[in-house]
N, C-alpha and C positions, 0 to 999 in steps of 0.2 A: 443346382445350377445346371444349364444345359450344357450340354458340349459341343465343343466347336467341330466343323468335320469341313476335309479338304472340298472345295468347290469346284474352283478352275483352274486350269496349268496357266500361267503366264508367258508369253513367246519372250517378252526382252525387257527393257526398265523404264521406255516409254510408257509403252501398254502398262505394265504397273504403275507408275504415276498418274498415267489419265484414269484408271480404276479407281487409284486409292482416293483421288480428289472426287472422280464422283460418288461413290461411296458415302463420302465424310459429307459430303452434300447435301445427299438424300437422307444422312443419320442411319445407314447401316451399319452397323457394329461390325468391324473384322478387323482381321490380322493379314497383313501382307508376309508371307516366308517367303523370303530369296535362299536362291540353293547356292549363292556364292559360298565359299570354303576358301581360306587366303593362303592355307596348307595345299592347297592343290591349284592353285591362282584362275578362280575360274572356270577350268577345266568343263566341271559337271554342269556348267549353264548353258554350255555351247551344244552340250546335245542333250540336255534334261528342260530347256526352260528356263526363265529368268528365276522363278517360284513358283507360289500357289496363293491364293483366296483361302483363308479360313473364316467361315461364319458359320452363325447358327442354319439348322436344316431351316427353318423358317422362312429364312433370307435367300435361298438358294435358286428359286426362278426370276428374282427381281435380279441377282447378281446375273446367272448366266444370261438374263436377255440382256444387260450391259454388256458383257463383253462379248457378244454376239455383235451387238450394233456396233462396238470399237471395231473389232475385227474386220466385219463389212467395209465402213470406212474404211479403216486402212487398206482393205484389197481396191474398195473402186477409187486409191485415192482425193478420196474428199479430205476437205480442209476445217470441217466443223467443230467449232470448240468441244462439245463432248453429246452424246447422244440425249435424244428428247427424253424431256421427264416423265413421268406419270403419266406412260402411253400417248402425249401428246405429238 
């Protein structure tokens, strides 16, 4: 089996839900890790990230150009339900 290897830091838990739906969309296989910890309430998301992207290296420039084009979005505030597919 292959193994999984970190991909992308997440900023907050928006950006990880608009990932993980598009993800699940396109049928990429991964794992979302939140660095939440309930012993520390939080703490380490406010300056580490909400989490990370894990998937296969295979999957790894289809992922980071997703959350390149969320990202984008969210800087020029646009309103678009989730970025184009399949380069379209």
């Amino acid at each position: 089996m292959d193994k999984l290897e970190k991909i992308a830091v997440l900023d907050n838990e928006v950006q990880a839900e608009l990932m993980d739906s598009v993800l699940s969309e396109r049928d990429i296989p991964h794992i979302m890790r939140s660095y939440h910890d309930s012993a520390l309430d939080g703490i380490y998301q406010a300056r580490g990230g909400w989490g990370h992207i894990e998937a296969l290296a295979s999957f790894r420039d289809e992922i980071l150009a997703v959350h390149a084009e969320i990202k984008r979005q969210a800087s020029s505030g646009t309103e678009s339900q989730s970025p184009p597919t399949d380069g379209q």
